[in-house]
DODO-592652 format. One record per residue: residue number from 1; x, y, z of N, C-alpha, C in turn; residue in three letters. Coordinates in Angstrom, 2 decimals. Atoms other than C-alpha are relative to their C-alpha. Layout:
<recs>
   num     neast    nnorth       nup    caeast   canorth      caup     ceast    cnorth       cup   residuo
   NUM         X         Y         Z         X         Y         Z         X         Y         Z       ala
...
</recs>
This chain:
<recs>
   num     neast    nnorth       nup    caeast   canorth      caup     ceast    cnorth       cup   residuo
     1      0.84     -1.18      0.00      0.00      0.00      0.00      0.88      1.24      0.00       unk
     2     -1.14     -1.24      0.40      1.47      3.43     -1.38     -0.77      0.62      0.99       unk
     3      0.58     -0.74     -1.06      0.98      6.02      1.55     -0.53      1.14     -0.75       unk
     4      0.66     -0.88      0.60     -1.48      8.65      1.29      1.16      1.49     -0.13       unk
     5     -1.03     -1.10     -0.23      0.07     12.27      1.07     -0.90      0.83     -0.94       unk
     6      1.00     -1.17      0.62     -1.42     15.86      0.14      1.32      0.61     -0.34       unk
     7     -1.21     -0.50      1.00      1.30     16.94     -2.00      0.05      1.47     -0.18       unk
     8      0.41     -1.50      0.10      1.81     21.16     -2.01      0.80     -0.08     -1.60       unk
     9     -0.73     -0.51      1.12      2.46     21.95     -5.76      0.53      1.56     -0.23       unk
    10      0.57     -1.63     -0.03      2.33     25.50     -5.44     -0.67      0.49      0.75       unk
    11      0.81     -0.22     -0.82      0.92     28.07     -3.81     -1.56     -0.03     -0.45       unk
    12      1.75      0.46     -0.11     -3.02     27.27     -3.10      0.08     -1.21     -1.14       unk
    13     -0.03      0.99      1.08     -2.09     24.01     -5.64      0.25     -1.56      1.04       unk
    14     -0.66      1.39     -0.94     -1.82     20.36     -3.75     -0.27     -0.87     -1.27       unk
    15      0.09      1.35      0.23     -2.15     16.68     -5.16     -0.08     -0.81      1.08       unk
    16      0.21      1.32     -1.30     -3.66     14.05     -3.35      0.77     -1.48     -0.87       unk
    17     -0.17      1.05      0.83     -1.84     10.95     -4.15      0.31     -1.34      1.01       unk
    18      0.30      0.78     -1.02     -1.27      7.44     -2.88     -1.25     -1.07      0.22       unk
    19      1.76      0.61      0.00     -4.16      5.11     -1.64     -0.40      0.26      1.23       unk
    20      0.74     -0.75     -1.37     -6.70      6.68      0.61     -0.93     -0.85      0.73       unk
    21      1.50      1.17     -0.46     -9.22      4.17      2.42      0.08      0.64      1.55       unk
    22      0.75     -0.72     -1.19    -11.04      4.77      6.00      1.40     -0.60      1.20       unk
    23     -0.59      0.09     -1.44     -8.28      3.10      7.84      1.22      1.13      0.27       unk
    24     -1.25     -1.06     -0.13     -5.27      6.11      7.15     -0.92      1.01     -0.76       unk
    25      0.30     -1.23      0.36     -7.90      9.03      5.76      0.39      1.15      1.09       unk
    26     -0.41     -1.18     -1.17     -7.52     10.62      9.58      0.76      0.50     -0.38       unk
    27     -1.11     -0.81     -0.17     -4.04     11.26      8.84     -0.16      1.25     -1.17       unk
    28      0.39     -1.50      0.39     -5.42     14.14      6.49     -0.63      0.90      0.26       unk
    29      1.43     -0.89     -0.19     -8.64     15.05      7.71      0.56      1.51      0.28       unk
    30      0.06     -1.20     -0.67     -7.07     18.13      9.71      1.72      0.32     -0.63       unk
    31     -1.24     -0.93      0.92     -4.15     18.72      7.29     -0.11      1.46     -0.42       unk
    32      0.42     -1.14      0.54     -4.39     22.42      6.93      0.18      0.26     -1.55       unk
    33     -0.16     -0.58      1.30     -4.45     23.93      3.13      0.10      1.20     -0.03       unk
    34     -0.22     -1.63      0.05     -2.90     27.28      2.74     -0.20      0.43     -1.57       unk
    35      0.93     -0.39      1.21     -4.76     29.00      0.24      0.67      1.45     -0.84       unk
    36     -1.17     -0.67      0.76     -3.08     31.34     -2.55     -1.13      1.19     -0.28       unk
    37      1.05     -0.88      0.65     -5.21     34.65     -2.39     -1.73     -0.44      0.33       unk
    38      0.93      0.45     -0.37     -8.07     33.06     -1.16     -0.54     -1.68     -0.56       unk
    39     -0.33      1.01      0.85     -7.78     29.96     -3.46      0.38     -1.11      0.54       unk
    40     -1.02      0.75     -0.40     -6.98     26.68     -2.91     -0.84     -1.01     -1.03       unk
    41      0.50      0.93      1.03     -7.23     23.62     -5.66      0.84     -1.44      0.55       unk
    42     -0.89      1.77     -0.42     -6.43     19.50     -4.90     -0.42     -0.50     -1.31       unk
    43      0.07      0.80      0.89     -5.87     17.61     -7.93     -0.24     -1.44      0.36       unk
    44      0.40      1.41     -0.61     -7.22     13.95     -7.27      0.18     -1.46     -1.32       unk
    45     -0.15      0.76      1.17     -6.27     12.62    -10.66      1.43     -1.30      0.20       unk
    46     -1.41      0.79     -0.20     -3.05     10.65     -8.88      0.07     -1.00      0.73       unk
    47      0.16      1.32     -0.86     -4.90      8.58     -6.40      0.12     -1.33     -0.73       unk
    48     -0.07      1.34      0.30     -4.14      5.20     -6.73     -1.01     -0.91      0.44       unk
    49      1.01      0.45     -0.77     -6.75      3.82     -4.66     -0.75      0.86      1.06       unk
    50      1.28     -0.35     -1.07    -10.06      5.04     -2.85     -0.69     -0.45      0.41       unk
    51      1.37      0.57     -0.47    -12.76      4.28     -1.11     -1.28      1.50      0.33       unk
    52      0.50     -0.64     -0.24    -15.52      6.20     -0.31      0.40      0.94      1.25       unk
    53     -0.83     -1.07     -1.15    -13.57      7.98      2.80      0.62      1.21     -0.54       unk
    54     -0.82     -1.19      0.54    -11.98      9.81      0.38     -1.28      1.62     -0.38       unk
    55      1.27     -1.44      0.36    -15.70     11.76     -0.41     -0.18      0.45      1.59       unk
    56      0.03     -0.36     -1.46    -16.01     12.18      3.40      1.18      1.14      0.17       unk
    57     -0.79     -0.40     -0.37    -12.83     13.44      3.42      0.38      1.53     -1.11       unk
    58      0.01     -1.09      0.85    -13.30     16.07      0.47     -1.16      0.92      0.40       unk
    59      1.25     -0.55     -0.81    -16.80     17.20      2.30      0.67      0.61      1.13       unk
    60     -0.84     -1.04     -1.35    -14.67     18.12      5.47      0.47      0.66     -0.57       unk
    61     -0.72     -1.30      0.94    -12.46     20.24      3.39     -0.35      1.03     -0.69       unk
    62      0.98     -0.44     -0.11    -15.17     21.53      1.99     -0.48      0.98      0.73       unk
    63      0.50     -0.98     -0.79    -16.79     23.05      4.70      1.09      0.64      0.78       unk
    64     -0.71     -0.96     -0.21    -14.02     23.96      6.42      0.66      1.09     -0.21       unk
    65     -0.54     -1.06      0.58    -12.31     25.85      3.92     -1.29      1.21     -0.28       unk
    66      1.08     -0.99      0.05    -16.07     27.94      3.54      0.01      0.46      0.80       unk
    67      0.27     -0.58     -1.26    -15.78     28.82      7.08      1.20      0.60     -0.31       unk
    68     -1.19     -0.95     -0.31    -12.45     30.28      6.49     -0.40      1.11     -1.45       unk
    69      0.00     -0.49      1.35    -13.73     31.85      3.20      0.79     -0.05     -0.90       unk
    70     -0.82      0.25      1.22    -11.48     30.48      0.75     -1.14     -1.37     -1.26       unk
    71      0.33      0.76      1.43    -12.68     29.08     -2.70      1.01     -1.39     -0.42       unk
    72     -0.20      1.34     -0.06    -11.90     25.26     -2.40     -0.30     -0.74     -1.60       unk
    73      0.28      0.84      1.27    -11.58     23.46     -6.34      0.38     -1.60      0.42       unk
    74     -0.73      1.01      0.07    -10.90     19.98     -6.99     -0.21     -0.91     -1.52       unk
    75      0.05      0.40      1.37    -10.42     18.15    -10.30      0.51     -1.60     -0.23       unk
    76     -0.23      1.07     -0.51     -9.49     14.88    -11.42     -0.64     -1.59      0.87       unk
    77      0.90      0.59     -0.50    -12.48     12.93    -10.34      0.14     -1.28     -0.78       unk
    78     -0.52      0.76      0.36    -11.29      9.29    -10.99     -1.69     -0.69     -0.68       unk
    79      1.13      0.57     -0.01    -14.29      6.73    -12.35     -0.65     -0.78      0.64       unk
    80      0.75      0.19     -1.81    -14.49      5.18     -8.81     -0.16      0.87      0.29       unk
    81      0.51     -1.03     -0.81    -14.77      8.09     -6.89     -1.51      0.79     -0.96       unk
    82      1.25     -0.74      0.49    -17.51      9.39     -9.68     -1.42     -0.77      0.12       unk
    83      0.85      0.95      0.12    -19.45      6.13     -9.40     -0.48     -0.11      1.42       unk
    84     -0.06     -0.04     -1.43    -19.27      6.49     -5.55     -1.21      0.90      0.08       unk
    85      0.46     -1.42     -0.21    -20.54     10.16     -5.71     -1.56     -0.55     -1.07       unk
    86      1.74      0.44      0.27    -23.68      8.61     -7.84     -0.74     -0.84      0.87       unk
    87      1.19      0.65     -1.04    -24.49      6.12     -5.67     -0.41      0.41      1.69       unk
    88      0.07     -0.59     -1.11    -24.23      7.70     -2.72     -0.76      1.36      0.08       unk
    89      0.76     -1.35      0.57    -26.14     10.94     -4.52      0.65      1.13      0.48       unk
    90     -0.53     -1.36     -0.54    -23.75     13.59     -3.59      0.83      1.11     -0.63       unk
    91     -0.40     -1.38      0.73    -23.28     15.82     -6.20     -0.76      1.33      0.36       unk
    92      1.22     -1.18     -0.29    -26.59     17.50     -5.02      0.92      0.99      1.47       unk
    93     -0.60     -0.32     -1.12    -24.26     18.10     -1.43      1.14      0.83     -0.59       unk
    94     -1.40      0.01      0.46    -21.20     18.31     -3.38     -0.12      2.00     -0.57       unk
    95      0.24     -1.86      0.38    -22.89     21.82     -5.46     -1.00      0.86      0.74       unk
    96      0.49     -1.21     -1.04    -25.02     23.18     -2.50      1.12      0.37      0.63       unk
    97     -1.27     -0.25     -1.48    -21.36     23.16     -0.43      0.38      1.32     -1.30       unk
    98     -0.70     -0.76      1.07    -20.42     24.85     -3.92     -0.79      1.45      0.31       unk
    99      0.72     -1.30     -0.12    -23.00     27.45     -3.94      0.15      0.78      1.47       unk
   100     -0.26     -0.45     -1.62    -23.03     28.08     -0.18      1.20      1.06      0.28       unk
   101     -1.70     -0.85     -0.38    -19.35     29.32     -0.04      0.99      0.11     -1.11       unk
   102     -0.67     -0.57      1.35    -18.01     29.95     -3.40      0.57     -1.43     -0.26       unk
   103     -0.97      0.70      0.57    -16.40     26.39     -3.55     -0.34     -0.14     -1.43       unk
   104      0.27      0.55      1.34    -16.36     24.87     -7.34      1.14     -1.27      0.17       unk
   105     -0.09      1.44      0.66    -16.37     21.27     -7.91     -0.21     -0.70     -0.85       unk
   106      0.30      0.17      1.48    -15.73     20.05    -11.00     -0.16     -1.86      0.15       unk
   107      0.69      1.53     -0.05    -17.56     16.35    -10.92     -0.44     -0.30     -1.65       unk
   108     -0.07      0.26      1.97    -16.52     15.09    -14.62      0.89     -0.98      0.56       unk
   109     -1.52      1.16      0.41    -14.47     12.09    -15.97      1.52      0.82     -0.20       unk
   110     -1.34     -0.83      0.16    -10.83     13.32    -16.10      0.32     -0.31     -2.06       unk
   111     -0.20      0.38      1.72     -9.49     13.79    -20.11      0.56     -1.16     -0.34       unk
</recs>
């Protein structure tokens, strides 16, 4: 198992990469994200493995970053994690968190 890790590319730029499942997601949950201008984007196109912890774990980030008022992206939405986010119906969550606090979540197949 490759370890998880929130990768800083840049400023307000990360990569999540690695394999994420419910038994090592904690070790991110409360990873801070320093945000570039108010900004902050996670590319998710590098995971190697998910589970649904990983949408739990993009929902905390989520709201937290709205409470700090920064504009939270994320891209890279693998075709597990999109198949997850249907059956679990949480795109409807995914673009009220969007609307709510400026995030934008782009919930597409990657190119």
């Amino acid at each position: 198992m490759t370890a998880p890790q929130l990768v800083k590319v840049d400023d307000g730029q990360y990569r999540l990469t690695g394999e994420i499942v419910f038994s090592v997601v904690a070790t991110l949950a409360d990873r801070p994200l320093d945000d570039n201008g108010g900004a902050c984007h996670v590319a998710l196109d590098t995971l190697e493995r998910a589970d649904s912890s990983v949408l739990a774990l993009l929902l905390r980030w989520l709201r937290r970053e709205r409470r700090r008022g920064i504009t939270l992206t994320f891209s890279g939405f693998s075709d597990q994690l999109l198949s997850l986010i249907d059956l679990y119906d949480l795109e409807p969550i995914l673009l009220e968190l969007q609307q709510e606090g400026g995030n934008a979540v782009e919930i597409r197949k990657p190119l």
